[in-house]
N, C-alpha and C positions, 0 to 999 in steps of 0.2 A: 322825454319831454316833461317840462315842470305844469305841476297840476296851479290849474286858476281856478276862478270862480268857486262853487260849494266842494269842488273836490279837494281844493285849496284848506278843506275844513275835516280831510277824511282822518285826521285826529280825534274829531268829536265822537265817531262811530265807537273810538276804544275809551274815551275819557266820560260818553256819558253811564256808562252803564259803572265801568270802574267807581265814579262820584259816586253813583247809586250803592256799592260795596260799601265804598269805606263811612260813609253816615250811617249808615247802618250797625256796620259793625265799631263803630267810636261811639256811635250815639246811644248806645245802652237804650235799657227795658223804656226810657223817654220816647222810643221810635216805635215801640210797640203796636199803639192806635194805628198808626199808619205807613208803618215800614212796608206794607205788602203792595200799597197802591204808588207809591215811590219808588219802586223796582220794577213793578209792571212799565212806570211810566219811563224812568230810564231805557228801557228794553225799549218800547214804541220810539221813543224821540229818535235812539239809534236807527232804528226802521225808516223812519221820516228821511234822515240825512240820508240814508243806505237810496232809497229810491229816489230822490233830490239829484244824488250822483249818479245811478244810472239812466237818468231821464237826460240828465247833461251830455253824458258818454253817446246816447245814442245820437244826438246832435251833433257830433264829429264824425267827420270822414272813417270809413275801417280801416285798419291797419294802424304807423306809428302814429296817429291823430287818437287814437283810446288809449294808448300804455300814457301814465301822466305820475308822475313821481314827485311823494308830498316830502322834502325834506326837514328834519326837526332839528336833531342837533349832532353834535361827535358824542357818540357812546364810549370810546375807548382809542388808544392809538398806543401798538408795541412794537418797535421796530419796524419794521416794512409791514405791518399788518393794523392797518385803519378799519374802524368799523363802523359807520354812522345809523344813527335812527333811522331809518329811509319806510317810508310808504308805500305801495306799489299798488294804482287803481289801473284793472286791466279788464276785459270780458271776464276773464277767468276766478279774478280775487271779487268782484262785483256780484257774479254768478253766486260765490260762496257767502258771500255779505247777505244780501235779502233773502238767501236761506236761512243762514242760521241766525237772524235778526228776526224776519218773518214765521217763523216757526217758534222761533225763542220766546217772542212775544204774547204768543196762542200757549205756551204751557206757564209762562210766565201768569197769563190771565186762569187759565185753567186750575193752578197751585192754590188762588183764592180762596178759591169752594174748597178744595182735596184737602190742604191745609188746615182748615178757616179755625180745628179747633187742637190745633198743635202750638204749646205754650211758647216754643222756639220759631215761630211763623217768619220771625224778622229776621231771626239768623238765617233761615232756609233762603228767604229771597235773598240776602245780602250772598249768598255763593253763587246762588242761581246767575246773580250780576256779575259775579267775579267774577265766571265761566263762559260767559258769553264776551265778556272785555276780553280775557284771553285768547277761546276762540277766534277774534275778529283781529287779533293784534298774530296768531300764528297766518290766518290765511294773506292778511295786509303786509306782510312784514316785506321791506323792498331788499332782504338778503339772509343768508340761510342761518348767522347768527341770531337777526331778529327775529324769523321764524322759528329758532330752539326756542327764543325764551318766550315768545308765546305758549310754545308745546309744551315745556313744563310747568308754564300758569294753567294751561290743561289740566295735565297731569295733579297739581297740587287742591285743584278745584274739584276735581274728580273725586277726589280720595275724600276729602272734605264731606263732598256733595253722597258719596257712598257710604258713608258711617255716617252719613246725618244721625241715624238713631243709635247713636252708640253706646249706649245700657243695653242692647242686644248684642251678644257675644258675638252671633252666625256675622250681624253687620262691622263690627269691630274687626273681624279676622278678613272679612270680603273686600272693604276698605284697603288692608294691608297685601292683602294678594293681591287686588287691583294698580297699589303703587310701587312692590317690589317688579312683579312682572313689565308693568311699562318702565323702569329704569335701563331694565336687558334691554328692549327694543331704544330705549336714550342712549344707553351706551354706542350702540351701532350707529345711530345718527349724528352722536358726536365726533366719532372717529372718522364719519364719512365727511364732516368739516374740515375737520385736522387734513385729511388726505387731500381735500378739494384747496386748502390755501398752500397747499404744500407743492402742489402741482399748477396751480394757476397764480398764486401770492395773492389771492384775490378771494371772497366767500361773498361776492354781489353776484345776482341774478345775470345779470347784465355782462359782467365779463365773464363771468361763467356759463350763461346757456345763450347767451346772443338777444336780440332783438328781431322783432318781424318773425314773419314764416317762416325764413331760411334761415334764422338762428345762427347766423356767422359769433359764434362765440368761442373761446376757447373750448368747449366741451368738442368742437370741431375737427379739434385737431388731437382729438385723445388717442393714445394706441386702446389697442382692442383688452389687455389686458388690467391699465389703468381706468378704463370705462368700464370693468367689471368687477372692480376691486371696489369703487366708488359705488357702483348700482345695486353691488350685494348689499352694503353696507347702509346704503340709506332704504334696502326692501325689509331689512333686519329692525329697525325704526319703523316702517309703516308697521308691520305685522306686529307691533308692540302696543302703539296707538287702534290700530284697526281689527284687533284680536282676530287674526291669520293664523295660521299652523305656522310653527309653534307654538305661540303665545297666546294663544286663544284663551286660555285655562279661567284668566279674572273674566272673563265677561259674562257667561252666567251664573257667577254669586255675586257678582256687579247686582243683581238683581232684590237685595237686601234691602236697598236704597228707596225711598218713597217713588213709587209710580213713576212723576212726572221728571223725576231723575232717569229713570229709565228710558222716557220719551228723549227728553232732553241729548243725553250719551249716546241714546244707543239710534237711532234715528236721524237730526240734523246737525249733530258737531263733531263727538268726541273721535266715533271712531271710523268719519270720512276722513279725519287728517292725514292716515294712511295713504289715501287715494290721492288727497289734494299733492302730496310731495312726489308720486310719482310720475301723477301729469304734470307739475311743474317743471319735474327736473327731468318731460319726457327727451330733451336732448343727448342727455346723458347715456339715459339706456338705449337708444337709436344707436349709438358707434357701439354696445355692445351686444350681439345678439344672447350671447349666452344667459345675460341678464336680462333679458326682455323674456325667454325660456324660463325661468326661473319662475319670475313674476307669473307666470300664464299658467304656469303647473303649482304655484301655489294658491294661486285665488280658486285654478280648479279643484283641487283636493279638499281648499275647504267649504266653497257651495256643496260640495255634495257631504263632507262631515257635518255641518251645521245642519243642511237639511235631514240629514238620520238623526241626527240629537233630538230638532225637533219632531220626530216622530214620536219618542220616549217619554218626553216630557208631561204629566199633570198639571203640572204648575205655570198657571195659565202664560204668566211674566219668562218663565225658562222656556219657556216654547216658542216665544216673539222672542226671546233673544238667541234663540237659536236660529232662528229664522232671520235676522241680524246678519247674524257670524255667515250664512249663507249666500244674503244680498250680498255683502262686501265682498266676499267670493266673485261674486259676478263682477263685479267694478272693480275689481282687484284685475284678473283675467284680461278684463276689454282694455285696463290700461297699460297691460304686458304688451298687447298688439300691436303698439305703438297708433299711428295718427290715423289709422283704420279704425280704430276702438276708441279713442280717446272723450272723441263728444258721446259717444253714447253710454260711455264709464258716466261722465259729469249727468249728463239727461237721468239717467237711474240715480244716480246718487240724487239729484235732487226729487225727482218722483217718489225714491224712497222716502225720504223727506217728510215727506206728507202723510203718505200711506202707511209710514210705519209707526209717527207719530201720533194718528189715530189711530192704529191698533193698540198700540201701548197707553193712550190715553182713555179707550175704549175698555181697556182692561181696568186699566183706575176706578171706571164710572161702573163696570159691574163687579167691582169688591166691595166699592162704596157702597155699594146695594144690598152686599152679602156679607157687612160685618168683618169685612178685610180677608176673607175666604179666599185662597188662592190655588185651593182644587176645582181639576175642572169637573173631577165627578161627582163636586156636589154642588154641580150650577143645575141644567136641563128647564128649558120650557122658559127662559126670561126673556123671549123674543115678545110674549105678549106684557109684560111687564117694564121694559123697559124699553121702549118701543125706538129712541128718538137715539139710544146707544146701539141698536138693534142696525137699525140701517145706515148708521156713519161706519161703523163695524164692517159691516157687510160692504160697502163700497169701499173699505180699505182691502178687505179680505179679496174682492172681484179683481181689483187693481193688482196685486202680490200676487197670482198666480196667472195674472196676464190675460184673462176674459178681452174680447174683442173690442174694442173700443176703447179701453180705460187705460190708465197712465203704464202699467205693467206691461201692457200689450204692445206698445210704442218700442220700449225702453229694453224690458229682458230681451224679447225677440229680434230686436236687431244687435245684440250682446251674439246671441246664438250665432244669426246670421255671419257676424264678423268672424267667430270664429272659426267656421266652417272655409271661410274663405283663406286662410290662413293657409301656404303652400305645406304640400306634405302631408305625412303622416301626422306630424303633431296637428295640424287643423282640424284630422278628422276625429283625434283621442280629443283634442278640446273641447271640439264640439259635440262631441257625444256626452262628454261629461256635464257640458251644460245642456243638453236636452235630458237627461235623463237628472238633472235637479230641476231642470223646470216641471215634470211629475211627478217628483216624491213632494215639491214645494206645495203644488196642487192637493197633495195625500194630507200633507200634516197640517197643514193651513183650513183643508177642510175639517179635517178632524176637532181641531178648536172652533171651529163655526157651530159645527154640529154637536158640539158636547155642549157649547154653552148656552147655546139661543134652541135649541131642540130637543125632541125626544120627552121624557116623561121627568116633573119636577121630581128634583133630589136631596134638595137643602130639608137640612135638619130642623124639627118645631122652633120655635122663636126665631126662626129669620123670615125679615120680613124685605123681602127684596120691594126696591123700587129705582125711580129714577131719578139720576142726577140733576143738581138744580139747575138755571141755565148760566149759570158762568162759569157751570164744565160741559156743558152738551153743546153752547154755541161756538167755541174754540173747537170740536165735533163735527159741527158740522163745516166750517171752512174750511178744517182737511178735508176732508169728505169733497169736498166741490174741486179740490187743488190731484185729489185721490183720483178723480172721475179723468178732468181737463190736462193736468200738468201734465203727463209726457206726451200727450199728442200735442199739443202746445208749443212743445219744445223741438222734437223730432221736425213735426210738417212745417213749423214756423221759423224755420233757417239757425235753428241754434251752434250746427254744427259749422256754418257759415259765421256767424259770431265769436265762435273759438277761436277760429282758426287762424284770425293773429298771431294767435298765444301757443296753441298745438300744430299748428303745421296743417297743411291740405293733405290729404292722404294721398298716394296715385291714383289709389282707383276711388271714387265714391263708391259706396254701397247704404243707399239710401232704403229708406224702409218700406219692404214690402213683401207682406203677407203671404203673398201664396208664389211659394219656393217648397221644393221638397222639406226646408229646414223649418221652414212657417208652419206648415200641415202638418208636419209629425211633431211639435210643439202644442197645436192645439189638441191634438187628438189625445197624448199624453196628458194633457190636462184637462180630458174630458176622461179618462181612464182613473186618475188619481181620484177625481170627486165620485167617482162611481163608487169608488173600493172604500172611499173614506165614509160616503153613505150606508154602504151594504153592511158596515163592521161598524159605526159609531151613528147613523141616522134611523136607518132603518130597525135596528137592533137596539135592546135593554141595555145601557149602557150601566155598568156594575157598579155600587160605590166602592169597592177595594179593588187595586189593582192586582190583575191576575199574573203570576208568572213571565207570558209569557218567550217568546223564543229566546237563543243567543244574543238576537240580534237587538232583541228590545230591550234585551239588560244589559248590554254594552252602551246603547241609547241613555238608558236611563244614568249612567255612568259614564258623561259625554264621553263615551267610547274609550273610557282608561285613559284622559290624559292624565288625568291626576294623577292618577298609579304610577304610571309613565314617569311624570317627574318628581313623584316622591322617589321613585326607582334609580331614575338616573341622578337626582340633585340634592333631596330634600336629604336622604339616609346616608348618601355618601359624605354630604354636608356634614352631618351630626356626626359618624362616624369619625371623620377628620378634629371634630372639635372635642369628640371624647380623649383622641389621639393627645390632641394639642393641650390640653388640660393633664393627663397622665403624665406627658414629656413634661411638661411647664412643672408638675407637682415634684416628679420622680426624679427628675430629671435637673432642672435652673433650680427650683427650691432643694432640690437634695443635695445637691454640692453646694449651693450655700449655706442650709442648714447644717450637712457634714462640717462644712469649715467654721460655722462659728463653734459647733457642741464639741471639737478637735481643739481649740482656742482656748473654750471655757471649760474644759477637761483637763487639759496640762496647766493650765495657770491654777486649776483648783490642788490639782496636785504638787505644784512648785509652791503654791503659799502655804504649805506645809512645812515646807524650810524654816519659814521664816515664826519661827518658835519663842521669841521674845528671852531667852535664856545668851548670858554673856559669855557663859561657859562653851555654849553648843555652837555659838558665833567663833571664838576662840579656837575651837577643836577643827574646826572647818575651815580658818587660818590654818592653822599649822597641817591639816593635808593637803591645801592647798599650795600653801609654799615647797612641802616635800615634794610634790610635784612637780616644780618647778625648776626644785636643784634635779632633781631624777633626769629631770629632760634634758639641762645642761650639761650634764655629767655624760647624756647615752649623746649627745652633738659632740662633744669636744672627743669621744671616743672614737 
């Protein structure tokens, strides 16, 4: 159905923050004064339209009265293959809108302060804007072309946004592992286009995954091993974007990048887009189950790897981006389950949202404090110091490990719940796998609580911790309030009712509720974690040098060898091959050309030796020449 009224305008959503980029960045050191509060306001106005249109949406009927498609113009046309700009405002794209608008905005305002004495302040905002136009133009886009090229205005903004400081080495090479890494995961996303018009002649939404609950699209009629071929291939693309096992590897030295880049990435945009393509294109994986398996054993394997990294970790930023790589896990997993999991993948993904953008913005506001310190064992005892980062902290911290009432609680535990429900054996190895990361999440989660805000001060003389000013503590505290309310919000207030447009009704509901054997041994586990994480980091002298200890911590501290891993399988065999290809190229294409000229210029140096400038020696050389010649006549005519 064609979008009217303000949706009629959901181009503004990606054009005004874009505007806000490109002044910025054309307008030189002239934008300086005021290039920060021009890209705050870009970010808000986007916000304004973003709930303008969901305030409209909800005034329509559910079902095809919300899907409203903004058409712009023809992007291309090759043979049987059209590809138009198309728009797509649905529950689903609207959902992702006033997140990552709403969030965007809160670190956008928060960069002020963090920023305020960075000589490139303008350049910072002018990406910040780029990356949120992109963002909003990957989740908007009304077909899987226009969603690529959002996802590599992602990706391009990312890399940008992660080398911001690049006179630092560590961020220059983090930047490039960040953008070689998501190419692999682009690659699979592109080939999953290639296959999708190859099979349907078509890469819209709409003849591709259908319209309404029942999704009558072609995706309907896929065989079971063309729906597998496809679903690998666009999980190979999330896990690139949403750093999944394999590709996990950039996303905590992604952490190079100033704070609110972290908030920003790792939190409300960069690497939900993962999640967003799988619930989009949940039609797809539905005809195959083998890829909906796939998905489910890979979001489990890495909540529970991300959650041991974040055990390892010091480094307060490496520990929330471990913890990252774990959320997505979880959202990863519920959106394998297909339309059992689906709204509660989205509900987390947005409750993370919040609660993880105040961790990370919480961490901002105690380096600021500490002179850009980003060990946590030389924080201890800044809970009375910094009182107002103290408790937005803490209600992000209660949220993420799923305390009773707060947005965690809502969101991971009915993740659990879903997957427990899951016929078989795989439900009960899923679901185990998420209960026992909902405990280590409690361990390492506590652990940064309690090293930071607790225990006896550690920072070295001349640091004088304090608090941040209020245009980073008040962006603090409305996560903090979104940390506390949003996923109970969402769950008890019909969101999965809302979706279900867009994801399909499930068979069975399995709405949320606490006390299930899966409930209780969820909270209990996360009353076990904070025990253990008090007993060994609250209760106890926390050491400023890190001690040894086990296997298991210095695999941690070495997120578990991936890097080894793929220096082992990629990087060596790479180099190896080009050492090859450089000896063959030398030895090899230059030495038989080099042989053929110095064979050239060896016999013509030796033939112009003939040529002796004497009439006699010309002469003599005649007359053997022509004897040669009666000689030959003579032995023919014989």
């Amino acid at each position: 159905m064609k979008a009217e009224g303000i949706q009629a305008l959901a181009w503004l959503l990606i054009a005004l923050p874009l505007a806000g980029a490109a002044v910025l960045l054309l307008g030189g050191r002239r934008t300086d004064r005021w290039g920060h509060l021009l890209g705050c306001a870009m970010s808000l106005a986007s916000f304004g339209v973003g709930v303008a249109m969901f305030a409209q949406m909800l005034g329509y009927t559910p079902g095809e009265e919300r899907r409203r498609t903004v058409q712009l113009w023809e992007l291309f046309q090759a043979g049987s293959l059209k590809v138009d700009v198309d728009l797509l405002v649905d529950p689903l794209s609207i959902s992702f809108v006033l997140l990552i608008t709403g969030v965007g905005s809160l670190i956008h305002i928060y960069s002020v302060g963090y920023m305020a004495h960075d000589p490139d302040r303008r350049r910072f905002f002018a990406y910040l804007n780029l990356f949120v136009a992109a963002m909003l133009l990957l989740v908007l886009g009304g077909n899987y072309v226009v969603t690529f090229i959002g996802w590599e205005g992602v990706g391009l903004a990312s890399y940008l946004l992660i080398g911001f400081w690049q006179h630092k080495p560590t961020a220059a090479t983090a930047a490039k592992k960040a953008f070689v890494v998501n190419r692999v995961g682009d690659f699979g996303f592109l080939a999953a286009i290639m296959l999708m018009f190859a099979t349907f002649g078509s890469v819209g939404f709409e003849q591709i995954l259908g319209t309404g609950a029942e999704h009558v699209g072609g995706a309907s009629q896929l065989s079971s091993g063309t729906a597998t071929a496809i679903g690998l291939l666009l999980l190979v693309g999330a896990c690139g974007k949403s750093a999944q096992l394999p590709l996990q590897s950039w996303l905590l030295d992604a952490m190079e990048g100033p704070t609110p880049v972290s908030a920003l990435i790792h939190a409300a945009t960069m690497v939900t887009a993962g999640v967003y393509l799988i619930v989009r294109s949940g039609p797809i994986f539905e005809m195959s189950p083998t890829a909906q398996l796939v998905v489910t054993i890979v979001g489990a394997a890495t909540l529970l790897a991300g959650a041991i990294i974040g055990c390892g970790k010091d480094d307060i930023k490496k520990a929330l981006a471990g913890s990252t790589m774990s959320q997505i896990g979880y959202m990863t997993l519920a959106a394998g389950l297909g339309p059992v999991g689906y709204a509660f993948a989205i509900a987390h993904l947005i409750a993370h949202g919040f609660f993880k953008a105040g961790l990370f913005l919480g961490a901002g506001s105690v380096m600021h404090g500490m002179n850009d310190d980003v060990n946590m064992r030389h924080y201890g005892a800044l809970r009375g110091l910094m009182k107002i980062t103290w408790a937005t902290f803490g209600l992000g911290y209660l949220a993420i490990i799923g305390f009773p009432g707060l947005s965690g609680w809502f969101t991971k535990d009915g993740i659990i719940e879903a997957a427990f429900s899951k016929e078989g054996t795989s439900g009960i190895i899923l679901g185990s796998c998420a209960l026992v990361g909902a405990g280590i999440t409690a361990f390492y989660m506590s652990r940064v609580m309690f090293m930071t805000f607790y225990g006896t001060k550690r920072w070295e003389e001349g640091v004088h911790p304090h608090e941040s000013p209020k245009v980073m503590t008040v962006p603090l505290m409305i996560l903090a309030v979104g940390s506390v309310f949003g996923g109970g919000f969402l769950i008890l207030g019909g969101f999965s009712d809302f979706l279900a447009p867009v994801v399909g009704e499930p068979k069975e509901h399995h709405g949320f509720n606490p006390v299930t054997p899966a409930g209780i041994a969820t909270f209990v586990l996360m009353l076990v974690g904070v025990g253990l994480a008090w007993r060994q980091y609250g209760a106890r002298a926390v050491p400023r040098e890190a001690p040894k200890g086990s296997f298991v911590t210095v695999a941690a501290r070495r997120d578990l060898y991936g890097d080894a891993l793929n220096e082992s399988l990629l990087m060596r065999p790479g180099q190896w091959l080009t050492r090859l290809a450089v000896w063959f190229e030398g030895r090899g294409v230059d030495g038989l050309v080099n042989g053929l000229a110095a064979g050239v210029g060896g016999t013509s140096g030796r033939i112009r030796r003939v040529q002796t400038g004497f009439v006699r020696s010309y002469a003599l050389s005649m007359f053997f020449g022509a004897a040669l010649v009666v000689a030959a006549l003579l032995v023919v005519n014989v």
